[in-house]
Kinemage of the C-alpha trace (Angstrom):
@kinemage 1
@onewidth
@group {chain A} dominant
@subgroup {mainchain}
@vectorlist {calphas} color= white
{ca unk a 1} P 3.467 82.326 -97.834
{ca unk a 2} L 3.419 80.737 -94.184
{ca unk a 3} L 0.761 80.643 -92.238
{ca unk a 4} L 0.271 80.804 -88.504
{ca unk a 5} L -2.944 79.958 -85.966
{ca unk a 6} L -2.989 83.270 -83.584
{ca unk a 7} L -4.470 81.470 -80.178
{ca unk a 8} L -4.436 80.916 -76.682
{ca unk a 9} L -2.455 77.716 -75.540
{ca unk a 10} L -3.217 77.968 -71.924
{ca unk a 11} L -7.218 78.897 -71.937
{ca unk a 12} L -9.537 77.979 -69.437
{ca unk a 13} L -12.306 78.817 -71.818
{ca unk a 14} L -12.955 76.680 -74.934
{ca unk a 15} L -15.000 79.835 -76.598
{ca unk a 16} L -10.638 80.808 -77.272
{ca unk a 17} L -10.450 77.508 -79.654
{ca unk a 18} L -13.140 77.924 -81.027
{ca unk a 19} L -12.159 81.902 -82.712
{ca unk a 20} L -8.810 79.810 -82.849
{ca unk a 21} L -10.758 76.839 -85.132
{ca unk a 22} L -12.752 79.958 -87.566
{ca unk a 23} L -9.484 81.652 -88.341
{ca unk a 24} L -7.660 78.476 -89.312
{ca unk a 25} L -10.242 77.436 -91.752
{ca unk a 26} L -9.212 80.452 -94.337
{ca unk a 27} L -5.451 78.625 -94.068
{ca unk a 28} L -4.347 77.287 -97.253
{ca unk a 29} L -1.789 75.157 -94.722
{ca unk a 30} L -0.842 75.967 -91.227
{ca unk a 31} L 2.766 76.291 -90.322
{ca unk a 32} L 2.992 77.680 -86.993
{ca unk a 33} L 0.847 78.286 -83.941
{ca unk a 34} L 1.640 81.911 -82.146
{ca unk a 35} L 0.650 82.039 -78.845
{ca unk a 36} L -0.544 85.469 -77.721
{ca unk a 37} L 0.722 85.450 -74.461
{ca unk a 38} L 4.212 84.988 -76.085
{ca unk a 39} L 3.842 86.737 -79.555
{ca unk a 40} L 6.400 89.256 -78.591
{ca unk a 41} L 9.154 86.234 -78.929
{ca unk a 42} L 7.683 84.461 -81.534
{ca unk a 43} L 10.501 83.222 -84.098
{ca unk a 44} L 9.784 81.481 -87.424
{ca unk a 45} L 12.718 78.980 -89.473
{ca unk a 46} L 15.158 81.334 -90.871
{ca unk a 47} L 12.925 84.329 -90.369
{ca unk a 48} L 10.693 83.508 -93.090
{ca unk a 49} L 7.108 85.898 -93.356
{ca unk a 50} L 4.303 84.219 -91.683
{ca unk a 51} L 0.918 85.498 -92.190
{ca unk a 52} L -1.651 85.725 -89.294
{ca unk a 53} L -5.334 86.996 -88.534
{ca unk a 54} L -4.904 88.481 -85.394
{ca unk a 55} L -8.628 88.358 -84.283
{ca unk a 56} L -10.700 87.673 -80.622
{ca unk a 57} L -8.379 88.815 -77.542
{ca unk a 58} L -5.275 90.262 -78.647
{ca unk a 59} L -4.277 89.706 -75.350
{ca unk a 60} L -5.513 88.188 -71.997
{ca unk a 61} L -5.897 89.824 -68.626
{ca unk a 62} L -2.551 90.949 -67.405
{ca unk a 63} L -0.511 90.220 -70.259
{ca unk a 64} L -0.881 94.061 -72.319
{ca unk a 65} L 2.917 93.380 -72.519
{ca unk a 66} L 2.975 90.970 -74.636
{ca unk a 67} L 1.859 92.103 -77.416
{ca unk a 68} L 4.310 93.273 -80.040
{ca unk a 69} L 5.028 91.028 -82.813
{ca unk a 70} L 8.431 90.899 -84.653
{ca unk a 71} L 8.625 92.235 -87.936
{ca unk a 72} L 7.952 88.364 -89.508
{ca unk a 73} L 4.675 88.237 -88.607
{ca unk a 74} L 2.255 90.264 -90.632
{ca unk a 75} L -1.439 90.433 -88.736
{ca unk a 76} L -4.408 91.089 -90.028
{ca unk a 77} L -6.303 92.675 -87.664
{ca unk a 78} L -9.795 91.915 -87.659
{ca unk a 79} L -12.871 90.829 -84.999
{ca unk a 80} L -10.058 91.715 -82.648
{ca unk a 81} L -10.868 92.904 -79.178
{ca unk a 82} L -8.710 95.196 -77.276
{ca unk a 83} L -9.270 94.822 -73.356
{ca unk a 84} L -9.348 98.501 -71.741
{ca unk a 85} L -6.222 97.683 -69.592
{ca unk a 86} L -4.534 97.815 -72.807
{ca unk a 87} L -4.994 100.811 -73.767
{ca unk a 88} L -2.385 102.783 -71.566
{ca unk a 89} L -0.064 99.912 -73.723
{ca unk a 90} L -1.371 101.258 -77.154
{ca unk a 91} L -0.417 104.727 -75.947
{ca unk a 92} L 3.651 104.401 -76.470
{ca unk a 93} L 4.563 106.180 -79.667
{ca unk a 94} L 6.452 102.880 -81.310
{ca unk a 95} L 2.595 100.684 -80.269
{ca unk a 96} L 1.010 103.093 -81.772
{ca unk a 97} L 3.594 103.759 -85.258
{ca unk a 98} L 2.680 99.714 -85.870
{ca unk a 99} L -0.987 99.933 -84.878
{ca unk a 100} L -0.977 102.551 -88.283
{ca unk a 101} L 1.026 100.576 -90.003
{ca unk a 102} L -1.037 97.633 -90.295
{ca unk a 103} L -4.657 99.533 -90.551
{ca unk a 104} L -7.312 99.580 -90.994
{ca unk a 105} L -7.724 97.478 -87.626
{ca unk a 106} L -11.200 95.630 -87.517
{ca unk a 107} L -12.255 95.232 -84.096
{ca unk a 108} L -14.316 93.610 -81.941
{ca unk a 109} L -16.650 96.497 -80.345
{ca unk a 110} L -18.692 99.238 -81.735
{ca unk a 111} L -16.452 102.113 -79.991
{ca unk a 112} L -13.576 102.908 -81.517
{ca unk a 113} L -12.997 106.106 -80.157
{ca unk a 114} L -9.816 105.343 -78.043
{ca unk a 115} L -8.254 104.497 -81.989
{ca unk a 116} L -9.704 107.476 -83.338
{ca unk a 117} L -7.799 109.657 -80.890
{ca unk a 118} L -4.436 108.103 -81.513
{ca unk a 119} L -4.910 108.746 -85.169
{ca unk a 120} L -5.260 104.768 -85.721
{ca unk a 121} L -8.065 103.943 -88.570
{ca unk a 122} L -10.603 101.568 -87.345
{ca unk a 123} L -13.867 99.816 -88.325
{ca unk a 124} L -16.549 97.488 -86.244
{ca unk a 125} L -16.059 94.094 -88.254
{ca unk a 126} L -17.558 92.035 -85.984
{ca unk a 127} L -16.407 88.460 -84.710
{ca unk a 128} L -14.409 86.338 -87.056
{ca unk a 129} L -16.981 82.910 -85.365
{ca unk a 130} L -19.729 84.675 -87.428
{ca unk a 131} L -17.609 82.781 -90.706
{ca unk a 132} L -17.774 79.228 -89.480
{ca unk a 133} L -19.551 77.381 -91.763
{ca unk a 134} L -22.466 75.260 -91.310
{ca unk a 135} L -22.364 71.554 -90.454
{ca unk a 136} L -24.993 68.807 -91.257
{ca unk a 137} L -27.991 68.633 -89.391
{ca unk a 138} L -29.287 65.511 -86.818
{ca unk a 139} L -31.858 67.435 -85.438
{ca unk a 140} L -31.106 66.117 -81.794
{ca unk a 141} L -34.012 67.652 -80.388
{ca unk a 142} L -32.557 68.379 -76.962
{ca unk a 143} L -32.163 71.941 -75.429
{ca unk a 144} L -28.614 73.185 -74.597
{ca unk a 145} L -27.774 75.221 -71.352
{ca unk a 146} L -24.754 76.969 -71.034
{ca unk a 147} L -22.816 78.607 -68.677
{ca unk a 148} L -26.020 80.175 -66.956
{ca unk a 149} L -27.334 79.479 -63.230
{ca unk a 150} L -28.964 76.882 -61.996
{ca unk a 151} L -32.124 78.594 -61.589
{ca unk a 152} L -31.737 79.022 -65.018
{ca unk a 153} L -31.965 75.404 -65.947
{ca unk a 154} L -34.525 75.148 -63.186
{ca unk a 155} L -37.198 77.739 -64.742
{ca unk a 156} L -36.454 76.005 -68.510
{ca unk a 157} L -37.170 71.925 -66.723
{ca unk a 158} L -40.379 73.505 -65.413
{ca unk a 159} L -41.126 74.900 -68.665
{ca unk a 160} L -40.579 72.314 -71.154
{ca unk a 161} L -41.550 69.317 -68.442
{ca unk a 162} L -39.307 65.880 -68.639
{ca unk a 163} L -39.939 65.183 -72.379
{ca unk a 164} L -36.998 67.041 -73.859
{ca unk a 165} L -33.449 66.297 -72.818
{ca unk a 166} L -31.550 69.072 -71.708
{ca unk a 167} L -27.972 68.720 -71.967
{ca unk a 168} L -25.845 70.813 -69.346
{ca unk a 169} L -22.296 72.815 -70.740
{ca unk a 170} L -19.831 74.472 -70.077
{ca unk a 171} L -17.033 76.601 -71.799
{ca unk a 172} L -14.972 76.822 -68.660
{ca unk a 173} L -12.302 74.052 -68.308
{ca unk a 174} L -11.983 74.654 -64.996
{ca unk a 175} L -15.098 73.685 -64.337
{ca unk a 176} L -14.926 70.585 -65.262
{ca unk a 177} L -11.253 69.911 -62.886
{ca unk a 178} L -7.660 71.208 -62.655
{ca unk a 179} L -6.870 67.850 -63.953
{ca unk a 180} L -8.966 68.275 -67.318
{ca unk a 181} L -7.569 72.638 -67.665
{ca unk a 182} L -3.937 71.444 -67.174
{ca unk a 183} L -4.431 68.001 -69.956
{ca unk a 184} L -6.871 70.454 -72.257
{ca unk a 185} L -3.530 72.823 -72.471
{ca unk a 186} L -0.930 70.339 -73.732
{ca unk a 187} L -3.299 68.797 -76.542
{ca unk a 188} L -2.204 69.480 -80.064
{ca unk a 189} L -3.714 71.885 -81.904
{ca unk a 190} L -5.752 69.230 -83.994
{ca unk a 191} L -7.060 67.910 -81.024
{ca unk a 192} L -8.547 71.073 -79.706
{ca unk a 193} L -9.590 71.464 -83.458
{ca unk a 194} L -11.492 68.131 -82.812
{ca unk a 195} L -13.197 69.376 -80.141
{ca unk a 196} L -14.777 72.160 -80.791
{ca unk a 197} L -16.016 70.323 -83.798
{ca unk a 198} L -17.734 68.480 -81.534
{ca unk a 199} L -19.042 70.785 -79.666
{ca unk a 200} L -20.375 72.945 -82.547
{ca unk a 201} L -21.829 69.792 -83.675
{ca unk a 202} L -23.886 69.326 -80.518
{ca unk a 203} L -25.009 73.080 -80.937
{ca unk a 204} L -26.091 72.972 -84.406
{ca unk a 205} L -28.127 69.400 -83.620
{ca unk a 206} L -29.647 71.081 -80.406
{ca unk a 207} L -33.346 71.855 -80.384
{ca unk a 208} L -31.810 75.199 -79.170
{ca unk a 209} L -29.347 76.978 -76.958
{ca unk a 210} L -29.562 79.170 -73.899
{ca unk a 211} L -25.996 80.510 -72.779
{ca unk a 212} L -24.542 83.417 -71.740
{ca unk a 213} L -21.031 82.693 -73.833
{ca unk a 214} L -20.626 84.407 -76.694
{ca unk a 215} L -18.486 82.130 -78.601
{ca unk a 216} L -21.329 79.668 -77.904
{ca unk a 217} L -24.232 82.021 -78.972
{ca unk a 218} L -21.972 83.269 -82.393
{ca unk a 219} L -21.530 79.941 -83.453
{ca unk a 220} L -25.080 79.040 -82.695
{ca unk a 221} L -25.853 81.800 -85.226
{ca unk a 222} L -24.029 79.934 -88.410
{ca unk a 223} L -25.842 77.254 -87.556
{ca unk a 224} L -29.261 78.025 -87.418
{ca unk a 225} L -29.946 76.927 -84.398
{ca unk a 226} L -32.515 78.942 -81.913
{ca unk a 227} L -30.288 80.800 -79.131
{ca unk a 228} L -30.837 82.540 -76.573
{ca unk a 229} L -28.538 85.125 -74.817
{ca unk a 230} L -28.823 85.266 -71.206
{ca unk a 231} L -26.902 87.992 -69.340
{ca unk a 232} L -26.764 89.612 -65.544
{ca unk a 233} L -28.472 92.881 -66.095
{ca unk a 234} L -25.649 94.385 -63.765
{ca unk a 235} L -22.799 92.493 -65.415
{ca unk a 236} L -21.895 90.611 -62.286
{ca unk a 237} L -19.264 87.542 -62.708
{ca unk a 238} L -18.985 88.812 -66.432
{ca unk a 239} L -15.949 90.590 -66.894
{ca unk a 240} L -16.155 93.720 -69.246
{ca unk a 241} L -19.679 92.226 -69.852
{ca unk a 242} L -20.795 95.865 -71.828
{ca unk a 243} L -17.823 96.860 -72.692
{ca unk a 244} L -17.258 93.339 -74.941
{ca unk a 245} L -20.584 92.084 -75.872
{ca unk a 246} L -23.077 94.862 -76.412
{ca unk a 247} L -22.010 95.539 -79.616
{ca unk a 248} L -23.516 91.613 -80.456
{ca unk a 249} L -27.204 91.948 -78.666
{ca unk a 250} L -28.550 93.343 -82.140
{ca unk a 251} L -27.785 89.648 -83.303
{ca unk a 252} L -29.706 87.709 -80.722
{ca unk a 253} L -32.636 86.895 -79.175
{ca unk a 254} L -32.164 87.966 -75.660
{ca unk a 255} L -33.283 88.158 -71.987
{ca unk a 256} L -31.436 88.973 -68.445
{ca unk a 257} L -30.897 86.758 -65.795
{ca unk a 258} L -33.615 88.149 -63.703
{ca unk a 259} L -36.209 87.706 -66.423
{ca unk a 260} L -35.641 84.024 -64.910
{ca unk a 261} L -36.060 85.135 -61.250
{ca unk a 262} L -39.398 86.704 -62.176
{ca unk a 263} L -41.109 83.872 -64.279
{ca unk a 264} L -41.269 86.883 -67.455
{ca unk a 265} L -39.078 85.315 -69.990
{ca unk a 266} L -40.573 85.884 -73.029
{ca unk a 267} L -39.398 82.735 -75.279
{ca unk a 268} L -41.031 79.405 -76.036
{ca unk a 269} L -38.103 76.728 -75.838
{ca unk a 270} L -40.805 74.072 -77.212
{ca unk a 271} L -40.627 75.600 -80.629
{ca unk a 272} L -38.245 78.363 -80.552
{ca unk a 273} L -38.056 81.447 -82.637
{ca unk a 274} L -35.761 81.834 -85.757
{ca unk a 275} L -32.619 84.061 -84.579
{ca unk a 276} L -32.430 87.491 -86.392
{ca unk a 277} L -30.591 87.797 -90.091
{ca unk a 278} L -28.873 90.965 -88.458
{ca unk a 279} L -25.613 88.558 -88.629
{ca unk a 280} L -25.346 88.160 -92.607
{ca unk a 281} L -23.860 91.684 -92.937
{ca unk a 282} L -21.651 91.011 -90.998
{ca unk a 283} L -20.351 87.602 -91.961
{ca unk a 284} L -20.572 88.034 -95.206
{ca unk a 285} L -18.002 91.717 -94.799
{ca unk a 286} L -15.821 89.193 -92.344
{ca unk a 287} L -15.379 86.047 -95.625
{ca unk a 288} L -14.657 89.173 -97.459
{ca unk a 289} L -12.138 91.415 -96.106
{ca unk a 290} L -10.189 87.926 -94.750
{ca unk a 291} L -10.494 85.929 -98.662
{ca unk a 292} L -9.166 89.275 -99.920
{ca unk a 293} L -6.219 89.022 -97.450
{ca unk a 294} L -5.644 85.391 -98.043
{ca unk a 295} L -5.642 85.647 -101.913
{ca unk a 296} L -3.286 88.673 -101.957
{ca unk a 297} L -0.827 85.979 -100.009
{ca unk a 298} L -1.141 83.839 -102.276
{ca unk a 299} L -0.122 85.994 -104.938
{ca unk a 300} L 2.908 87.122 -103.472
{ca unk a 301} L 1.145 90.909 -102.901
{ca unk a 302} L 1.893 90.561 -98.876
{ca unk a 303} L 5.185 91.206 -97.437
{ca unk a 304} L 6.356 92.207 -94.131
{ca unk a 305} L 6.709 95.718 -93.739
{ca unk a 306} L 9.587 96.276 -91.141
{ca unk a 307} L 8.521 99.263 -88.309
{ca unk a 308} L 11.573 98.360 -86.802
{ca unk a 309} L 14.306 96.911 -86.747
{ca unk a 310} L 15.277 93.902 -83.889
{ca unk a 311} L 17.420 95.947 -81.829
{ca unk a 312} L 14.847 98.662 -81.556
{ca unk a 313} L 12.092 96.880 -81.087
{ca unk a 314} L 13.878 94.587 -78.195
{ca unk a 315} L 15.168 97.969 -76.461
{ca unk a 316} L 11.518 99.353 -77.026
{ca unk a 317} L 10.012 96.336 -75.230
{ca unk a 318} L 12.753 96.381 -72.792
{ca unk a 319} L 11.411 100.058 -71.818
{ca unk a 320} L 8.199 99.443 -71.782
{ca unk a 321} L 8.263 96.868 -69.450
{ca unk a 322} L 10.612 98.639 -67.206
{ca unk a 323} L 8.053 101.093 -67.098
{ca unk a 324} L 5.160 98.301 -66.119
{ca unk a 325} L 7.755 97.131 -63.517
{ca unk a 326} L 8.033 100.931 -62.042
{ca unk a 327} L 3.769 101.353 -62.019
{ca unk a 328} L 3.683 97.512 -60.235
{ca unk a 329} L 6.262 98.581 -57.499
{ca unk a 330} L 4.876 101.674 -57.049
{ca unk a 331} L 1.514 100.108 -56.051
{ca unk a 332} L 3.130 97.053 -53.697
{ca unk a 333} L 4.608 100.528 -52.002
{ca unk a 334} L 1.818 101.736 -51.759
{ca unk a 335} L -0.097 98.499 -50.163
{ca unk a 336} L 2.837 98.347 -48.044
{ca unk a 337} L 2.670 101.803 -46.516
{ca unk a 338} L -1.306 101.324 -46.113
{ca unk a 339} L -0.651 98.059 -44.019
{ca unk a 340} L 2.534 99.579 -41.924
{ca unk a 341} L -0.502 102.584 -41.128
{ca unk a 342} L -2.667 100.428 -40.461
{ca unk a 343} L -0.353 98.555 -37.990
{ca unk a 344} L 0.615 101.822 -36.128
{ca unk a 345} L -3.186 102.468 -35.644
{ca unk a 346} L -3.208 99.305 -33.535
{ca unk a 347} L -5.064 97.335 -36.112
């Protein structure tokens, strides 16, 4: 069987790597890399069966259409997060005949009610980062902020004084320059690999870790370090903040953004708190269901399982995104007529 790394070539976060790094671990080999902003074209040498965990974002904002892998791919769904824009995607009959097809689908959040009422079976697996294993020890003895405010950082220096180092991340490429998104997107897989070995090296050494990234705080989890979560109460600059990451608060030790704001953080970063075993269940259910997968490729029990054929599922793809084509005219027409109003009101 082939194998091929489901991820996101042009991220701006590096919390997509790092799902990216946890799937490819239960490889035997890797053969391919699928980008999911470009599964739907994806082609493999002679049309040979490639195997792929499909977990994380199936798809990033504003690209629902992507998603609809030829019949030589053959996903296993699991820790796999469906953005709500997608759903009105999931609704077309032929989606919704391969979402079946390939179920159970284990997913990233707790509701699964939208599956439920297209008849698709689902389960809350949890997210495949829970598996990564855990790395040697240097006990570094520094405190890790990421991605939070800089009041944040502020309240923790006034806490802890100037005798622990606190080391300042970020997840967002971005932030760190155009010049370092753009270079981060044409590395080779093993360099991104490299990476985020590095970076989960710095978490697991860390005295411990305040963030507000999830594929920071997961990862922080298989590595015993101390985390805590730090969210906006109100979700603001988080996208999809509840609908995304509430299903994970069980595993952490937590706090809101204004717990900062009003000195009533409850957490000693001097000698922080073990995190909560809640994870285990969870990790351990995540080795198993994706071993189980792996070893029944390995014995030959996995082979595609053609929904369609090429020419269907090209001219269903061709009418779905005629249809997305329609919906985005429709609302330029609708701008359009609101600013030609708004001109003939003498604005």
């Amino acid at each position: 069987m082939k194998y091929g790394v489901y991820y996101f070539k042009n991220t701006h976060n590096i919390g997509d790597d790092i799902w990216a790094y946890a799937q490819s671990l239960f490889y035997p080999h890797i053969d391919y890399l699928i980008d999911n902003t470009s599964v739907y074209k994806f082609r493999s040498e002679n049309d040979e069966d490639v195997a792929t965990i499909i977990g994380a974002f199936v798809e990033p904002r504003n690209y629902e259409w992507c998603f609809f892998p030829p019949g030589n791919i053959i996903p296993f769904f699991i820790g796999a997060y469906f953005r709500s824009t997608m759903w009105e995607f999931l609704q077309n009959e032929p989606i919704v005949r391969y979402m079946k097809e390939f179920a159970p689908i284990g997913t990233r959040m707790t509701t699964t009610t939208n599956f439920d009422a297209l008849g698709i079976d689902s389960y809350y697996s949890g997210c495949i980062t829970l598996t990564l294993p855990e790395m040697k020890k240097m006990n570094g003895g520094y405190i890790c902020l990421v991605d939070v405010p800089e009041y944040v950082e502020y309240y923790v220096r006034q806490t802890v004084g100037s005798n622990i180092e606190i080391k300042i991340i970020t997840h967002e490429l971005t932030n760190l320059g155009q010049e370092v998104f753009l270079k981060h997107r044409e590395l080779c897989i093993e360099e991104r690999f490299k990476k985020v070995r590095e970076l989960i090296q710095i978490y697991a050494d860390a005295r411990c870790v305040v963030t507000s990234k999830l594929h920071c705080a997961l990862p922080c989890l298989t590595q015993h370090t101390p985390v805590l979560l730090a969210l906006p109460r109100d979700g603001c600059g988080i996208v999809d903040m509840y609908e995304r990451m509430e299903c994970f608060f069980e595993l952490f030790n937590m706090c809101w953004y204004e717990d900062f704001r009003e000195g009533s953080v409850e957490y000693d970063f001097r000698n922080p708190p073990d995190n909560p075993n809640t994870y285990l269940k969870y990790r351990e259910s995540l080795i198993g269901h994706i071993g189980g997968f792996i070893s029944d490729c390995e014995k030959g029990n996995v082979t595609r399982r053609e929904v369609f054929d090429e020419e269907e599922r090209l001219k269903i793809l061709t009418d779905i995104l005629e249809d997305k084509v329609f919906q985005l005219k429709g609302v330029v027409d609708c701008k359009n007529r609101v600013i030609e109003e708004k001109r003939g009101g003498g604005y």
